[in-house]
C-alpha positions in Angstrom: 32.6 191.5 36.6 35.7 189.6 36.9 36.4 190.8 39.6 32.6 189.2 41.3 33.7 186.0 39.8 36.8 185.7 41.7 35.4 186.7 44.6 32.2 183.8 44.4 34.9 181.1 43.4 36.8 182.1 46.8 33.3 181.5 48.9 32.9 178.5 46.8 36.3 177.0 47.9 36.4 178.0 51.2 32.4 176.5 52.0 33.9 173.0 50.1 36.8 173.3 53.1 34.4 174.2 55.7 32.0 171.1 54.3 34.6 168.8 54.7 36.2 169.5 58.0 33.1 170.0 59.4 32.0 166.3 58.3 35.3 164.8 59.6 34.5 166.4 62.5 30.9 165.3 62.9 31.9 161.7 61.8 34.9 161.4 64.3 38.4 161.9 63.5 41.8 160.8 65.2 45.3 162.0 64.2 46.5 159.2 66.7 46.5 155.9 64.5 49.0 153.1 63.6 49.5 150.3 61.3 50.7 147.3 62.6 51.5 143.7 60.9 52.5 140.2 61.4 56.5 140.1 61.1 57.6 136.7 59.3 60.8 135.1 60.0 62.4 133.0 56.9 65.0 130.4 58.7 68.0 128.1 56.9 66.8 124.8 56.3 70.1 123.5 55.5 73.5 124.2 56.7 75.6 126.3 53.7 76.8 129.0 52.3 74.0 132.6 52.6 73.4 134.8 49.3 71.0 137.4 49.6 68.7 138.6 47.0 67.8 142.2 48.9 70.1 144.0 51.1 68.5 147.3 51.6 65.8 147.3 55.0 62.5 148.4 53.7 62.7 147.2 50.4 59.3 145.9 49.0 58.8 142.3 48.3 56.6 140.8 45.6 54.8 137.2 46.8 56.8 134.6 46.0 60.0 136.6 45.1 63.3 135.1 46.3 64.9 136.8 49.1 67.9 134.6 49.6 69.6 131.4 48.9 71.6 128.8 50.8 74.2 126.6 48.8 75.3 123.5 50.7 79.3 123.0 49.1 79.8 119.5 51.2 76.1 118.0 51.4 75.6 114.7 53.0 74.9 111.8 50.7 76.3 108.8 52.9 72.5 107.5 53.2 72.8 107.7 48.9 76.1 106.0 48.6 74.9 103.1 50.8 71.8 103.0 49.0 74.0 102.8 45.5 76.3 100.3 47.3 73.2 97.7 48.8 72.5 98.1 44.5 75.5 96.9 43.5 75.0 94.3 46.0 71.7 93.0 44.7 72.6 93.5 41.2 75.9 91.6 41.3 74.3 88.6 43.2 71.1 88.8 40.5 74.0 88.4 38.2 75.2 85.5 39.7 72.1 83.6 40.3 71.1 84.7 36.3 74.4 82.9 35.3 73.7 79.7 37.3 70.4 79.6 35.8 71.7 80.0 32.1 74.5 77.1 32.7 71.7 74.7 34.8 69.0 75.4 31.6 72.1 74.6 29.3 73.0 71.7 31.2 69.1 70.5 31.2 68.9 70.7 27.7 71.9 68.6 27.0 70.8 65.9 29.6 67.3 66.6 27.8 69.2 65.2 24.4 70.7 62.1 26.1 67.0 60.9 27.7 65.8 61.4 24.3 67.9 59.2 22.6 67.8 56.9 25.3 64.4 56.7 25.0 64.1 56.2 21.6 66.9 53.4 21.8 65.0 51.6 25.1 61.8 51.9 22.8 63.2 50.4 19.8 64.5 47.6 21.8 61.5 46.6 23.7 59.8 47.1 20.3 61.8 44.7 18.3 62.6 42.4 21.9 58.5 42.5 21.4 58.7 41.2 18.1 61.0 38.6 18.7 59.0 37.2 21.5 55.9 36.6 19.7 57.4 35.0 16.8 58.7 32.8 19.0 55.5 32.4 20.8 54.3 31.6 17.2 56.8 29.1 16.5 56.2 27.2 19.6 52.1 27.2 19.0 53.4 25.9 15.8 55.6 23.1 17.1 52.7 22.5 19.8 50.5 21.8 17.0 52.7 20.0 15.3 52.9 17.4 18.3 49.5 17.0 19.0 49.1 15.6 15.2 51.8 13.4 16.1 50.2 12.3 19.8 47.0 11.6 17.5 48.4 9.6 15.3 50.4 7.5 18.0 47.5 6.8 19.6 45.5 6.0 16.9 48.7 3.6 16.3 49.1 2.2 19.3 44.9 1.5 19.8 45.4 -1.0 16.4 48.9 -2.5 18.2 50.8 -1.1 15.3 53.1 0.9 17.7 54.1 0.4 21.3 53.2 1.9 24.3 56.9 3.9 24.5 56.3 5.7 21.4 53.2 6.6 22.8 54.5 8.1 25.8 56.8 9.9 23.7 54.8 11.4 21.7 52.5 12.6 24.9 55.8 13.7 26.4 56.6 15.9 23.1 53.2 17.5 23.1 53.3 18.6 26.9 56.8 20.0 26.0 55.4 22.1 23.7 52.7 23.6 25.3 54.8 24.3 28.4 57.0 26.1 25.3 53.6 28.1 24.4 53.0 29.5 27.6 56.7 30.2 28.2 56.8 32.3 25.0 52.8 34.0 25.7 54.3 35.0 29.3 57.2 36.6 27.6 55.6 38.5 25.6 53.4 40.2 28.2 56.2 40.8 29.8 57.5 43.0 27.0 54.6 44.5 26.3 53.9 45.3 29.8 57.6 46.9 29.4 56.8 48.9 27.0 53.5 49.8 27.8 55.7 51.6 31.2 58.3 52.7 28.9 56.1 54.6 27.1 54.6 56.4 30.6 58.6 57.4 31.8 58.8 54.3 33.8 61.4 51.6 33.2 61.3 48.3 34.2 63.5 45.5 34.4 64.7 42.9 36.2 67.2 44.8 39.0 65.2 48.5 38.7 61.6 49.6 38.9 62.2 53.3 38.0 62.7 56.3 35.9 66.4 56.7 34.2 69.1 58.3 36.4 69.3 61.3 33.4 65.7 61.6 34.0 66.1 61.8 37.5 68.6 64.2 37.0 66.6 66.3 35.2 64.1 66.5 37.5 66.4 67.7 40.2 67.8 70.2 37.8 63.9 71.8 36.9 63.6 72.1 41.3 66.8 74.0 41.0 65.9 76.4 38.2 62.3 77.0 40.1 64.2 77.6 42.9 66.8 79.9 40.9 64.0 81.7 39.2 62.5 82.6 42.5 65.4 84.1 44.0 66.4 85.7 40.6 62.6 87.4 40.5 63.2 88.5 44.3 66.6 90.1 43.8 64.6 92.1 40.8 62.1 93.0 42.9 64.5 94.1 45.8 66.7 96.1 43.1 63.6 98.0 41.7 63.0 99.3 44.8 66.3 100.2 45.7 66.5 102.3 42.7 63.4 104.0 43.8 64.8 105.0 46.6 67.9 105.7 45.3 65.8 108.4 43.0 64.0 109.5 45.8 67.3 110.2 48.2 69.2 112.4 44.7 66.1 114.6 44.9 66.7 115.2 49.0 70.4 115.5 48.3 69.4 118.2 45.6 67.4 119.3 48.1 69.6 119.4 50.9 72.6 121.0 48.7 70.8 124.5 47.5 67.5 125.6 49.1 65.8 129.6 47.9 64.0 131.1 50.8 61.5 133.2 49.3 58.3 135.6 51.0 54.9 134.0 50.7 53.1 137.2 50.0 53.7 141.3 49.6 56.1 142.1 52.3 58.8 144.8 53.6 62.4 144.0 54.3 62.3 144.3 58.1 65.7 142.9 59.5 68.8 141.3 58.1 70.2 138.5 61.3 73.3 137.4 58.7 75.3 138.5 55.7 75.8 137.6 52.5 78.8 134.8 52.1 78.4 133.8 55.6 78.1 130.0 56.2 74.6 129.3 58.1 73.4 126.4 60.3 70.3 124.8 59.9 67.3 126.4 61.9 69.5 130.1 61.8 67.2 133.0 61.2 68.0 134.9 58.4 65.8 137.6 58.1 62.3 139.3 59.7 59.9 140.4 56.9 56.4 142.4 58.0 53.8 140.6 56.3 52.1 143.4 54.6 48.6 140.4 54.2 48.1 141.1 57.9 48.5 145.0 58.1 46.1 146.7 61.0 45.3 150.0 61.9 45.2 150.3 65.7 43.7 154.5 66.1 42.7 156.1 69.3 39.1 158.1 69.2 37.0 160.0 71.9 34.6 158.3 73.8 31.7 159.6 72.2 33.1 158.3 69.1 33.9 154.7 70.6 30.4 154.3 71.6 28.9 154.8 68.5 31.0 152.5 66.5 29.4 149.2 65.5 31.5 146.3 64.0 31.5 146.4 59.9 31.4 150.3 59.9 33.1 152.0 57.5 36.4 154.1 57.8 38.3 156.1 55.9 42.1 156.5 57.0 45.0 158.8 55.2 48.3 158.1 55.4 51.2 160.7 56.0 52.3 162.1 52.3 49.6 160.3 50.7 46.6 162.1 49.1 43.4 160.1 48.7 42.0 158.4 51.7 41.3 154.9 51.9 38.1 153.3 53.0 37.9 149.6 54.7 35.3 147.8 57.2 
């Protein structure tokens, strides 16, 4: 019994084998394949000092794992030590300019303080000059009327005979005094008022001068030269600003330039090492080959009766040496 067991798990066995190397047969077999794949070659991008991560040919690389690194000891920074200097530059003159437009403001202010109580002196003076003139022009309307009662009653005198003719004239004489008084005084005081009617607009006027104050005018020139400070001052910021920026920008390529890691960009085997570990590179200097394991191919070589029945997207099964399970692609 055992025995017939045995001997129907042997025919079992050996009709699986036939079964399957009769299909590999049918289906078209070669034992004359290759895989081939893209080799990759990582290069120094800067000039410095080589440290590998993998030494040993053939070892296995993840993606994105670090194969080597290069360590610049004496990178170049003269563009960011100009850049720092130009700074300096534009910082010390903004500096300068900012002072000059502190001591001008200060200055301003205090000539500011001297028109202001200039002003208020100049307008209590044409103010009480004002005052002054029309009670004057009020004293001489009163004298004026005081001598045209007296050229009334002369003449009322001298048309009875009771007073002579020179009295008369007098009297007319008196009265034409006066009013040439009234209009003296009524001139005078639009003349003050008209003063300080300019006065009170910034605009002085007098009998040599028909203009502002010389603090005033000073004044004036000082506020063009604090425009013309602030503008320069704002420019300087602007031009310091972006030299920072680019000062920022050229410590990130000089941190750049002083270490750079060379790493794979996907699965691959360590093919070739073209320098050594410690050894000082140049830019552009290969450093190692990797085989790109992404681009793999199978090349095999088949009968002709095979290669004219393939058709492209067919599948295939391939086995490689020492490994058990085949694998199927298109």
């Amino acid at each position: 019994m055992r025995r017939g067991i045995k001997v129907a798990l042997g025919i079992l066995v050996a009709g699986g084998a036939t079964y399957a190397i009769a299909g590999e047969q049918l289906a078209g077999t070669s034992a004359d394949a290759t895989i081939n794949a893209q080799l990759v070659t990582l290069r120094a991008p800067i000039d410095g000092e080589l440290t590998l991560a993998v030494r040993g040919l053939g070892t296995q690389i993840g993606a994105n794992e670090q194969v080597a690194a290069i360590t610049d000891p004496r990178p170049e920074e003269t563009r960011l030590l100009d850049l720092q200097r130009s700074a300096m530059e534009v910082e010390s003159d903004r500096d300068r300019l900012s002072q000059l437009f502190t001591r001008l403001s200060e200055s301003r202010a205090s000539l500011q303080r001297q028109l202001d109580d200039f002003l208020s002196g100049r307008f209590r003076q044409l103010e009480a000059r004002l005052a002054e003139s029309r009670a004057a022009q009020e004293a001489s309307e009163a004298r004026l009327r005081e001598t045209e009662d007296t050229l009334r009653r002369a003449a009322d005198l001298s048309s009875r005979g009771v007073q002579t003719p020179l009295d008369l004239g007098r009297a007319r004489a008196g009265a034409e005094v006066a009013r040439q008084d009234v209009e003296v005084a009524r001139s005078r005081t639009r003349t003050l008022a008209a003063d300080l009617d300019a006065a009170m607009r910034g605009v002085f006027l007098g009998d040599a001068y028909n203009d502002t104050p010389q603090t005033h005018q000073r004044i004036r020139d000082i506020d063009i030269e604090i425009g013309r400070l602030d503008a320069e001052i704002q420019e300087r910021s602007r031009r310091l600003k972006a030299l920072r920026d680019r000062i920022d920008e050229e410590r990130v390529r000089a941190g750049r330039a002083r270490e750079a890691r060379l790493t794979s960009k996907g699965p691959s085997l360590l093919w070739e090492i073209a320098a050594t570990s410690g050894e000082f590179v140049r830019r552009g200097q290969d450093i190692v080959r990797l085989v790109d394991c992404s681009t793999a191919i199978v090349t095999a070589s088949v009968s002709e009766t095979v290669y004219n029945g393939l058709r492209v997207g067919d599948a295939v099964q391939f086995r490689l040496l020492g490994a058990a399970p085949p694998t199927s692609v298109r």
